[in-house]
N, C-alpha and C positions, 0 to 999 in steps of 0.2 A: 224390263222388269228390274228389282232392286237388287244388289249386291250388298256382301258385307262394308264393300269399300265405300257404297252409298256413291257410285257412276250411276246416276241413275240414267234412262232413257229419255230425254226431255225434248220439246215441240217449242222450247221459246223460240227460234229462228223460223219456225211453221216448218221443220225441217227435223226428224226423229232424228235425235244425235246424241252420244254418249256425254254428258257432263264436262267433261272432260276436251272437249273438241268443238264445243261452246266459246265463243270467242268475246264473250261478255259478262260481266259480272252475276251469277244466278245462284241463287238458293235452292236446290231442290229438293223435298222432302217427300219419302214414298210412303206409301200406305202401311205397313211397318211399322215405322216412326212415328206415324198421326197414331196409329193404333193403340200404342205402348205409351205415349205422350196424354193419352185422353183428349186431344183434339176431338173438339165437336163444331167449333169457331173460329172467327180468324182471329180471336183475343188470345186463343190457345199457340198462337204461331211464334208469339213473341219469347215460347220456352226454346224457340230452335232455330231460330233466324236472329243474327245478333245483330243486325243492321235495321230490324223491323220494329217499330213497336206500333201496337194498335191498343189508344186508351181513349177515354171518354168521362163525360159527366154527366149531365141532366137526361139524355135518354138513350138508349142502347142505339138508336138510328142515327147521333148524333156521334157517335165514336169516329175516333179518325186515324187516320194509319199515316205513318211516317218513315223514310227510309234513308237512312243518314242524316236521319234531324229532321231532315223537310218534312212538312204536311202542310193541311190547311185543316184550321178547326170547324168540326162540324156545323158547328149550332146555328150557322144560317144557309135556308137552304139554297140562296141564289149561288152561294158557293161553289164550283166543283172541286173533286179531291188534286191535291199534284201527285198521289198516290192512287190511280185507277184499278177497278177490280172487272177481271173476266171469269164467269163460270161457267163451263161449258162454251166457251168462244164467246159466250155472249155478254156486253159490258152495264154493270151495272153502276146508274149513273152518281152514285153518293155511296159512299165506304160502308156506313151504317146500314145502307140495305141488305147486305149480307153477314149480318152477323145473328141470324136466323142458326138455327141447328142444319148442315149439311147435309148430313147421312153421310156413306160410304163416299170415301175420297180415295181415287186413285193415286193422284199426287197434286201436290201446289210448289209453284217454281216462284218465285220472289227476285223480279228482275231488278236490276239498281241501276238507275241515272234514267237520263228523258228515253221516252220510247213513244213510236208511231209511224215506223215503216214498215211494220211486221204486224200490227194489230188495228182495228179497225178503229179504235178510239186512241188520241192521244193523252199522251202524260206527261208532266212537268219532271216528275223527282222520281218515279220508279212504277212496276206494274206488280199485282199479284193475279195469278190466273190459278186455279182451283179447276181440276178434273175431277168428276163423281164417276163412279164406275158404271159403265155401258153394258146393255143385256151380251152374255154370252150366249155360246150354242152347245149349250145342255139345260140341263134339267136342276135346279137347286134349292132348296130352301132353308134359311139361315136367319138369324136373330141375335139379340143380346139382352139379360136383363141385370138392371144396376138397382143395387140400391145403398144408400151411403145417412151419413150424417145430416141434419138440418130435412128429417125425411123426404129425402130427394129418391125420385123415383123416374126410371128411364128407361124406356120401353123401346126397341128397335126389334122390326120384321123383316125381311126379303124374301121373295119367291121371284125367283127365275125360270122362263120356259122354254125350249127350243119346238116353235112353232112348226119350220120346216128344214129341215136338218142343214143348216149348213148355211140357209139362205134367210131365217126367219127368228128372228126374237124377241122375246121381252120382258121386263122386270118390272117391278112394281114392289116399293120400298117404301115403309114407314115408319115414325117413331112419336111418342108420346113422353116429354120431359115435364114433370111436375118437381117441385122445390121449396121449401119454404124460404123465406127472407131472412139474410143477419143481420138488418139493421133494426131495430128493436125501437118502439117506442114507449116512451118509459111512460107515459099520460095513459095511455089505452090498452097497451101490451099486442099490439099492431107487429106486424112485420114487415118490411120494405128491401127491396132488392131480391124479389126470388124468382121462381121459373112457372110458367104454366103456358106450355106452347107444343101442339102438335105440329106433323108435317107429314104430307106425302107427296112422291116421286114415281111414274110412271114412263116407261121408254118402249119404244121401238127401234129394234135394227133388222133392215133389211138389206141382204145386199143378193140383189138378183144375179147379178154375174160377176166375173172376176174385175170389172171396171169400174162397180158403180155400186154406194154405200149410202143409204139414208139412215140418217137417225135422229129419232123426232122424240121430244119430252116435254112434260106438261108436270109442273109442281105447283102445290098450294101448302104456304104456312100460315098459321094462324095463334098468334099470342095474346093473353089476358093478363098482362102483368102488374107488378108497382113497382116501378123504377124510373129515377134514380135519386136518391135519401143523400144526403149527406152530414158529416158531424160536427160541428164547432168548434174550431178552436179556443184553448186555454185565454181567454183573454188580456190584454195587459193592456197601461195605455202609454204614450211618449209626448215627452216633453225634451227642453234643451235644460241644460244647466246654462244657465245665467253670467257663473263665474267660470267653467272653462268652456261652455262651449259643445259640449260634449251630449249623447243623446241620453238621456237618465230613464228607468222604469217608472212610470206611474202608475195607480192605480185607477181603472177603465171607468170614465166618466158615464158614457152611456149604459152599464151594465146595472147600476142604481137605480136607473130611470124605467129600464125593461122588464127590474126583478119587480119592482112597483107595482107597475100595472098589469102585475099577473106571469108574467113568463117567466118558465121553469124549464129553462135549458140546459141541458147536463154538459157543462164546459168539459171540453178535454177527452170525455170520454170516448172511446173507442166503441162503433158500431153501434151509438145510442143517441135517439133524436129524441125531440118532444115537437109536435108541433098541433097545426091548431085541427081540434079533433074531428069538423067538418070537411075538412080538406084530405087529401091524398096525393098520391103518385102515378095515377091511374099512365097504366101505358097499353092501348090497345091497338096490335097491328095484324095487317093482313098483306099479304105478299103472294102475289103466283104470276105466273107466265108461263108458256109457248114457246118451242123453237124449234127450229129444222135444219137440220146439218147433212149437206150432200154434196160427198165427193168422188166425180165422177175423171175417170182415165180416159181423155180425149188421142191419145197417141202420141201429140204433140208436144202435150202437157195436162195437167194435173188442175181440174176446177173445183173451186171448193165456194160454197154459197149458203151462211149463214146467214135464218130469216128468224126476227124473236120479236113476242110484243110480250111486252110487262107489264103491271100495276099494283103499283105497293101504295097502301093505305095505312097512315097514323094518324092513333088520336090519345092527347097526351092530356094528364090533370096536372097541376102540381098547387106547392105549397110556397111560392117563390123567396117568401119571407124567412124559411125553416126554421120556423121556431113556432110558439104555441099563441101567441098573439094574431089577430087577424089583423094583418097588417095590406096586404094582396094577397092578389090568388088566379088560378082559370083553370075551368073545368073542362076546356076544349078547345087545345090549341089542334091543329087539323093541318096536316099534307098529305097531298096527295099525290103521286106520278105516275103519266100513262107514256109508255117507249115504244114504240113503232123503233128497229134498227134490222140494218142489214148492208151485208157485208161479201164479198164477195172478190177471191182470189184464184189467180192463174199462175203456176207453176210448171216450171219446166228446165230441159237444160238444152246447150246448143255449143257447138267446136267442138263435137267427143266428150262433152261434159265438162271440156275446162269452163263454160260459165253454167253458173246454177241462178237463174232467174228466176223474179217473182213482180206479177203488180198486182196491184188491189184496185178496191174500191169501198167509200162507207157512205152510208147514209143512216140519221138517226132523225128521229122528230119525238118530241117530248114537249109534255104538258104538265104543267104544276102549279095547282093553286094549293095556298094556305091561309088559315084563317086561324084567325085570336081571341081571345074574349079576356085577357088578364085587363084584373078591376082589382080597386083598392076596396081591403076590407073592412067589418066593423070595426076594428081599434083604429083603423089612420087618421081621426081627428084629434082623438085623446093622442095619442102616438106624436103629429106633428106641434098639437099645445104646449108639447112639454119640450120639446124641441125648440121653439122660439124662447119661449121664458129661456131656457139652457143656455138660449146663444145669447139675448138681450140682458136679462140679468139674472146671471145665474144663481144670487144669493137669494131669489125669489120664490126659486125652484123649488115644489113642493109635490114631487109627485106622487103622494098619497092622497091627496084630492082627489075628488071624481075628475076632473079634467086639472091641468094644470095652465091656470089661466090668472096667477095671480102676478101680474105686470102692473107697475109704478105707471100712472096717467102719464107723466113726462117723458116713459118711454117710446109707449105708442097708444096716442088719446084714443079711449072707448076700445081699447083693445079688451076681451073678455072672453076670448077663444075662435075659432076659426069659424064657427056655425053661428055664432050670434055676429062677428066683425063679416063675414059675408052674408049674412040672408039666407035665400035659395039657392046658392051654390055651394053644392056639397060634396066631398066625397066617396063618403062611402057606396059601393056599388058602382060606380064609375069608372070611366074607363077608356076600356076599346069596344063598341056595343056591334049589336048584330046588324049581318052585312058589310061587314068590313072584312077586305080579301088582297090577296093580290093573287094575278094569272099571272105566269109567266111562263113562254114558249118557248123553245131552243129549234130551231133547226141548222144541222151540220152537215157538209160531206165533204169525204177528201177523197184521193188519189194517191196513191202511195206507191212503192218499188224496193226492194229491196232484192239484190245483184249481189254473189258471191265470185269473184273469179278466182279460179286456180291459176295461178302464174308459172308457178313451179310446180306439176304434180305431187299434189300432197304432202307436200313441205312449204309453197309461200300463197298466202291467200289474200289478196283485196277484196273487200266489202262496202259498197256502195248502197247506199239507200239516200229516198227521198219522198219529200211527202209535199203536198197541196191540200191546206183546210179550206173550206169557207162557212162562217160563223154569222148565224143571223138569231139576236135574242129580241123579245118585245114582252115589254107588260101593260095589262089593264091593271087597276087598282080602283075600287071605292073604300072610301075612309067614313067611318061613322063612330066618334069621340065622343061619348057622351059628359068628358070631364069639363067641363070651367073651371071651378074653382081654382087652379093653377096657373091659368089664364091671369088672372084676376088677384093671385098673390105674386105674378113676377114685376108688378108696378105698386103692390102697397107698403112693403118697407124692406128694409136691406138683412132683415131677419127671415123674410121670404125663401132664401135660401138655405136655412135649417127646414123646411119641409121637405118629405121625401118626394118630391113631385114627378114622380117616374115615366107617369104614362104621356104622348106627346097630345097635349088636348088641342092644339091647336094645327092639327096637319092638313088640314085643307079639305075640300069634298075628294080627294085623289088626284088620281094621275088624267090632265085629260087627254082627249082621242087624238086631238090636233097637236100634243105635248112633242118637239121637234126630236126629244131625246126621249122617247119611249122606244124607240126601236133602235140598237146598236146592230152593225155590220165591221165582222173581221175577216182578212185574207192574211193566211201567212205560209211563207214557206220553210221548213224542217228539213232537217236532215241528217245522216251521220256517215264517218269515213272508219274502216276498221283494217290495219295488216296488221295480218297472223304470220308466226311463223313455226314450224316447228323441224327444229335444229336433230333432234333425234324424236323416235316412236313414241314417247314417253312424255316428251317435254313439250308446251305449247305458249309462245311468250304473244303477246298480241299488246297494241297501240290505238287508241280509238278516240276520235272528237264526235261531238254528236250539239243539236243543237234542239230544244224541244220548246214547248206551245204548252201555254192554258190560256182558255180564253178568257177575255173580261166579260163582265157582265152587271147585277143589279144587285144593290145589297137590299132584300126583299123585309127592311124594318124601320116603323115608320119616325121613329128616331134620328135618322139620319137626313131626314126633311128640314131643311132649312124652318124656323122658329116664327109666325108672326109675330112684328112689333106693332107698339102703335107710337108713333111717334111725338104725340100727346100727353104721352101717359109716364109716371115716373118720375125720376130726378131729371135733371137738367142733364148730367153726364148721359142716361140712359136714353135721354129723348135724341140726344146729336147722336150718338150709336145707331139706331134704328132710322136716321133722316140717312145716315152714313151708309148703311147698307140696305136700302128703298132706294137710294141714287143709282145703286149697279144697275148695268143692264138684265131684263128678262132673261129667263133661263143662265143664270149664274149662279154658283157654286156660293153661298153668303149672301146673297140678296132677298132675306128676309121673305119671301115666299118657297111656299112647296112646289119643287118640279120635281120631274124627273131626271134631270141632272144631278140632282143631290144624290141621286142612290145609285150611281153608277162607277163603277171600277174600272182600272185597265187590263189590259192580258199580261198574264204572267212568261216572258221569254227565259231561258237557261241556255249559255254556256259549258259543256260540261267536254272535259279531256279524264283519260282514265289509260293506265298502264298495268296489267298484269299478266299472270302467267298459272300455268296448269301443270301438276307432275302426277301423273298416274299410271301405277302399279297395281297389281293383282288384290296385293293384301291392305294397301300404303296410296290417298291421295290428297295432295295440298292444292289449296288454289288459294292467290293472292292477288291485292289489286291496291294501288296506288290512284285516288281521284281527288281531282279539282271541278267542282261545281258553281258557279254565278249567277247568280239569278237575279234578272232586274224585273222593275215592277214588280216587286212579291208582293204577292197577295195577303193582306194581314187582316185580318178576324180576332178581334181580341174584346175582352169583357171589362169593360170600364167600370164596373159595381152596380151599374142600373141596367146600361145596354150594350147592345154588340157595335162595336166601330169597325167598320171594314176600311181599309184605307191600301194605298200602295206603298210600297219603301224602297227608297233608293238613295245610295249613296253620291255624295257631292264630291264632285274632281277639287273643289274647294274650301279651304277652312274653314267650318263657317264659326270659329272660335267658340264653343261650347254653345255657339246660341240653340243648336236642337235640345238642349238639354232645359232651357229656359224656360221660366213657367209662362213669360208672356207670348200669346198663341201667336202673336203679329210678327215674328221674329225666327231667325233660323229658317229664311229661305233660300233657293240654289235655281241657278236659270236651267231651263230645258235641255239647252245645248251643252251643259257642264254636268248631266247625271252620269253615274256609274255605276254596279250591281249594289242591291240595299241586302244582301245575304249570297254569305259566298261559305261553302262546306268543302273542305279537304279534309284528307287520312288516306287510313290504310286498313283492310280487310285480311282475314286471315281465315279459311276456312278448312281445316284437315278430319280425313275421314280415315280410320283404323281399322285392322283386324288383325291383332298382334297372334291369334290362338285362330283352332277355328271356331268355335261357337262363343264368339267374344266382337263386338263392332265398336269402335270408341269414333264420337265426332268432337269437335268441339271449333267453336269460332270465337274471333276474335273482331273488334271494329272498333278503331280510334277515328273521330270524325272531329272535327273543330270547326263548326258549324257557325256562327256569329254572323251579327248585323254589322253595315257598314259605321265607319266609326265618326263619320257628318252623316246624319239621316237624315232625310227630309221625306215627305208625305208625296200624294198624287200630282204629279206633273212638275217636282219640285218646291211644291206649296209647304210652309212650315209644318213641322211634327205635331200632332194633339200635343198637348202638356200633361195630358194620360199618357200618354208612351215616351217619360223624360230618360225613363232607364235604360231603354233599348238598345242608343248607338254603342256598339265597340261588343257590347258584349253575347254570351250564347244565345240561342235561344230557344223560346221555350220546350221542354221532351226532346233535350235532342242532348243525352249523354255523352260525355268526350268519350267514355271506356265503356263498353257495352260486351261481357262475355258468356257464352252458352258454351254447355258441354254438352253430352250423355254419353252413357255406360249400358251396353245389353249385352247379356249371358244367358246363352239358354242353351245348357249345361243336356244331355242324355241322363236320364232315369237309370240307369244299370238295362236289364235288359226286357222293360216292363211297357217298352214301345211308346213313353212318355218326354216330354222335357218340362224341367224346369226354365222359371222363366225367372229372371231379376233383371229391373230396368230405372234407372233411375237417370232425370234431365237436370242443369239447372242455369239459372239467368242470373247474374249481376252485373249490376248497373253502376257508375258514379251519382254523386250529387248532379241531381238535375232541378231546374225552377219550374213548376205544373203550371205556374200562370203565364198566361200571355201576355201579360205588362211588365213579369220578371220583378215583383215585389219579392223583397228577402223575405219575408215572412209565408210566399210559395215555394218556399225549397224541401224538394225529400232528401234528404241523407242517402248516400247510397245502399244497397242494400240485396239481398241475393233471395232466391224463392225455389226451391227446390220441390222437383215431383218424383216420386216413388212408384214403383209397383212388382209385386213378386206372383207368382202364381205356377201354375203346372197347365201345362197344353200336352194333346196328342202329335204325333209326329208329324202326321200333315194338317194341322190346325184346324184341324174338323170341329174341336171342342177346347174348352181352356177354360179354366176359373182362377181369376186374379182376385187378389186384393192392392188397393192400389189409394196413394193421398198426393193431393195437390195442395202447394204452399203447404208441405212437411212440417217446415218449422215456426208454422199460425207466425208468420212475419204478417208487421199490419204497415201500410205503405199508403201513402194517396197516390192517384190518378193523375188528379186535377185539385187543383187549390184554389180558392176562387173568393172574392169580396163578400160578405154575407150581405143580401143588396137591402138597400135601405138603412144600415145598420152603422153608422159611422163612413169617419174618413179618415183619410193620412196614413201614409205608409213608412217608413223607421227613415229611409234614404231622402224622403219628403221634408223628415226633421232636419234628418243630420245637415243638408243641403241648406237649410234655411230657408224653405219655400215656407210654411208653415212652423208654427209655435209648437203645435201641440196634434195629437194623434187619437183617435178612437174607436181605429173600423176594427170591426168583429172578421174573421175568417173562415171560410169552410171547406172540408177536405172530400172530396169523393173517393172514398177509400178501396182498396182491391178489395176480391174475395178472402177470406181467413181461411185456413184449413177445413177442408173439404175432403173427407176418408169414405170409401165404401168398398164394396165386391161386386163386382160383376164376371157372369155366367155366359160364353160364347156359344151358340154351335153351329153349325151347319153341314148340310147331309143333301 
């Protein structure tokens, strides 16, 4: 149970131990603290864990959690997290699946660095594990009702039974969150970003005799929401000055062209979209699963057998373009995933308990199709017309015309817009059409051990663990494109490339059966080494190397398909390009056909050593930690403006003299045998727990991480860097603060003698300047910035009842998430100019902004 000092009792070793006596770096926060904080999410965790941040953009499944910088961005799903999530023992496979409303949380521990000899799924960069509270044995029923600003409305039930006194129970828990949206559309008076999502939680514990404990749960959530809106930035444009050199402000060339043909985008402002009035944010998800958890006292040891099937269901609309032109769009992007996992651990001790043993076992199988339907809307003709004129000659430009198709014959003869210069190929409604999917399967199991010996009774401790994956992924894929038209403008003139041509029309019929790389196969072995020591009762200094696994796998977007050419067709330069790469061999990575080697990634390995120490006292606990992190092959997910690049990064044992920075793609390669980690994270954590008085608990943390890519980077297997990711090498990257500080302050002061207590509680988080985008453009940097949550209220002595008033983000600070290209919308980024890769600059950007101030009251009680 919790303390003032916040030792709480925690299970990350699978071994109930005081905080304190934990020989690893852990966050642990108790039911208290989530209580007082308004945790309802794991988004809510980032006010109290200052090594954690959990942010997102386009859709709440898409969030992704980071812990000393590292993550992996959600938004493709063949991804897995390097930040894995357990609730209730059982692992859920993508960050974003759980950011569902909880219910009752007993506790969440927030473990940092690679993990996988103590939990059934491995991690790359850290785990978070979330306990809900298990039926007790009595009798209870308990509720909360909220209701706050933006008329948000929160409903939570519980009834507890003790079926048969001692040996029988169970609960049955639900809540109901409705919300309106803050992001506002100023065209419709629409709202986007709110809540409307039930849930309920159902459990049995039985435990027939003093050796043997089942408990079995069955939850279903279910949301109808609009998320996730974002806002535009202020626009500008960039050019060079001529005579020094220098990058100058200009005014936004494309912003003319857009206000033209109708778009009425509110630049700059906070929580305010316009977009196109057919379209939406449609976010519809379902989520439940099954699990059984039983632990049985063999004598010898201690068996514990976790059995869970899952299936979470999304279905996503959006408006890709964000803004009020139909530019594209999909009314049904769809994932789906079905988890079969199970797990199972033996526990025991042996020599008088100088060693504390454990092995495991996992096995998981999972299924995952998703499907697309994003098409170009009715403006993309008019939209790309005035786009070539723009780039061909732009004193031509007249976009107040119905189309903007007034080109000079000597430009481009019988040019007179996109739909008369092609015929029947057209875009609008075009796209990615029906029947187009990919399947993808996982199946995994390991073996795992994790071995504690006592060397010296309870003063010197070695910690051995070890683990064995085996990693089998495969995909089917049919492809059904109904675009041409883009086809057909990448060989009619060098203006071609001012169309927005985003969707891949030319990816093939799919993946076929006999495809030699539709199936990957990995084996790897993990592990870590830990001595503790503790010098006096108080004091606990520990040493630890550990080495961890993510696996590779398939980047599930058809983008990443190598491009048909025709080798006929074009300029002369363009027709030897495509004979150039039709020469490669089958299945290669640039040989102008779609395989499935194109879309495949490598495993993510980490190096990690870490040094700290524990002091705890009754009233007074610190715990600190000193780490160095490596990780090679990192898995990168980053948003290029149109699509998602997945690629690997790694640093080169050799100069490669600024060529990764070079815009030419042929250039800034490193041999196999010369890589080294492409992202390495060092600092230092600082987490201290108070209780200077007695009804007074202060926390606060601290977390300097210096996170950064290697400073030669090169791409998959050594292969040169995109010249989308020129910014990358040497510097941070992206959501991963060097300064990251949490506090909180609770008082809950006695009533005089009216068998009351007051209640004051107040958390807060700030951050440094961080860059939200994955490409690290200066124009994705947040300032740093702090957010502060409140709450005061009066409770009964034993918390039977309580009425708070309570706000999150106190001081309405407005902050992005994520920054992000507005797609379709311009190019060039400020470092693009300054560098001299390009003259001149035009892209639009967008922010997916936090929540604003959010106040209400809520009413506890239970009896």
């Amino acid at each position: 149970m919790e303390s003032t000092t916040g030792d709480i009792i925690v299970t990350a070793t699978r071994r109930a131990q005081a905080l304190s006596d934990v020989p690893i770096a852990v966050s642990a926060i108790g039911e208290q603290q989530i209580l007082n904080s308004g945790a309802t999410d794991l988004r809510s965790l980032n006010q109290l864990a200052p090594s954690l941040l959990v942010s997102g953009a386009t859709a709440q499944v898409n969030f992704t959690a980071r812990i000393r910088g590292v993550g992996t961005v959600g938004e493709n799903p063949g991804i897995e997290s390097s930040v894995a999530l357990f609730i209730d023992g059982v692992y859920r496979s993508r960050t974003g699946t759980g950011l569902g409303d909880l219910g009752e949380i007993e506790r969440v521990e927030v473990l940092r660095g690679p993990q996988g000899t103590l939990f059934g799924r491995n991690a790359s960069a850290g785990l978070i594990s979330v306990t809900t509270k298990q039926p007790q044995f009595d009798t209870e029923l308990g509720g909360a009702v909220t209701y706050g600003n933006y008329d948000n409305i929160r409903l939570e039930g519980m009834v507890n039974a003790q079926l048969v006194p001692d040996q029988l129970a169970v609960r049955l828990e639900g809540l109901f969150h409705k919300r309106d949206g803050y992001i506002k559309d100023t065209l419709t008076d629409r709202s986007f970003n709110d809540r409307d999502r039930w849930m309920i939680r159902g459990q049995v514990r039985w435990e027939p005799t003093d050796t043997l404990s089942v408990r079995l749960i069955g939850d279903y959530m279910k949301a109808d929401e609009q998320c996730c809106a974002a806002t535009v930035q202020t626009p500008r444009g960039l050019a060079r000055d001529p005579a020094t050199g220098q990058v100058i402000i200009t005014p936004n060339s494309l912003v003319p062209i857009i206000t033209a043909l109708g778009a009425r985008v509110p630049f700059g402002a906070e929580y305010q979209v316009a977009i196109t009035p057919s379209r939406d944010y449609a976010a519809k998800t379902t989520d439940w699963g099954v699990s059984g958890e039983v632990n049985w006292d063999l004598g010898f040891g201690n068996l514990t057998s976790i059995t869970a099937w899952r299936q979470f269901r999304n279905f996503q609309g959006q408006d890709p373009d964000f803004e009020n032109l139909d530019i594209w769009y999909r009314t049904a992007l769809k994932r789906q995933f079905k988890t079969f996992s199970q797990e199972v651990r033996l526990q025991g001790g042996a020599f008088n308990d100088r060693l504390d043993w454990l092995v495991g076992g996992y096995f998981a199988n999972e299924k995952l199709r998703t499907e697309d339907d994003i098409r170009f809307g009715a403006d993309i003709e008019r939209y790309g017309d005035c786009l070539i004129v723009a780039a061909i000659a732009p004193t031509s430009l007249n976009p107040a015309l119905p189309r903007c198709t007034t080109l000079p014959a000597t430009v481009w003869p019988g040019y007179a817009g996109l739909a008369a210069a092609f015929g029947t190929a057209r875009l609008p409604d075009t796209g990615v059409g029906d029947g187009t999917f990919f399947d993808h399967t996982s199946r995994n199991w390991a073996l795992f051990t994790h071995n504690v010996i006592d060397i010296v009774p309870e003063r010197l401790f070695l910690t051995l663990g070890g683990r064995y994956t085996n990693e089998r992924k495969d995909i089917r894929a049919r492809f059904n494109m109904t675009n041409t038209l883009c086809a057909a403008l990448r060989n009619a003139a060098s203006a071609a490339a001012s169309v927005p041509c985003a969707i891949n029309g030319t990816a093939g019929p799919g993946i076929a059966d006999n495809d030699p790389n539709r199936i990957r196969k990995e084996d790897e072995f993990t592990g870590t080494v830990v001595l503790s020591w503790k010098p006096v009762r108080d004091l606990m200094v520990y040493g630890s190397w550990a080495r961890g696994y993510k696996a590779g796998g398939f980047n599930l977007d058809t983008s990443a398909l190598d491009i048909v050419c025709n080798p006929s067709a074009g300029t002369p330069a363009q027709q030897a390009a495509c004979a150039a790469q039709l020469a490669l061999p089958a299945n290669t990575v640039g040989n102008a056909r779609p395989e499935a080697i194109d879309l495949q990634f490598d495993a993510e390995t980490v190096q990690s050593i870490e040094v700290g120490a524990k002091f705890s006292r009754p009233d007074f606990s610190v715990n600190a930690a000193l780490f160095r992190s490596a990780f090679s092959n990192f898995q990168l997910n980053t948003f290029n403006g149109v699509n998602f690049e997945v690629t690997n990064t790694a640093g080169c044992r050799d100069s490669l003299n600024g060529t990764d920075r070079d815009p030419n793609p042929a250039t800034g390669a490193c041999a196999p045998d010369r890589l080294k980690p492409g992202v390495v994270a060092k600092g230092v954590e600082i987490e201290v727990f108070a209780s200077p008085l007695e009804d007074v608990a202060i926390t606060t943390g601290l977390t300097y991480a210096d996170t950064r890519y290697a400073g030669d980077l090169v791409g998959t297997n050594g292969r040169p860097l995109s010249p989308v990711l020129f910014q990358l090498p040497g510097r941070q990257i992206s959501n991963a603060a060097p300064l990251t500080v949490t506090g909180s302050l609770t008082w809950t002061p006695p009533i005089r003698n009216t068998g009351l207590r007051g209640l004051f509680y107040i958390d807060y988080r700030m951050q440094s300047d961080i860059n939200t985008g994955s490409d690290l453009d200066l124009e994705k940097v947040q300032d740093s910035f702090i957010v502060v949550n409140g709450r005061i209220g009066i409770q009964a002595e034993d918390r039977r009842w309580s009425l708070e008033l309570w706000a999150q983000n106190l001081f309405d600070k407005y902050y992005q998430q994520i920054a992000a290209d507005m797609p379709l919308h311009g190019s060039g980024t400020f470092r693009a100019v300054a560098d001299g890769r390009i003259a001149t600059a035009n892209q639009l950007f967008l922010n997916f902004p936090g929540e604003p101030r959010m106040f209400g009251i809520t009413g506890r009680f239970r009896f």
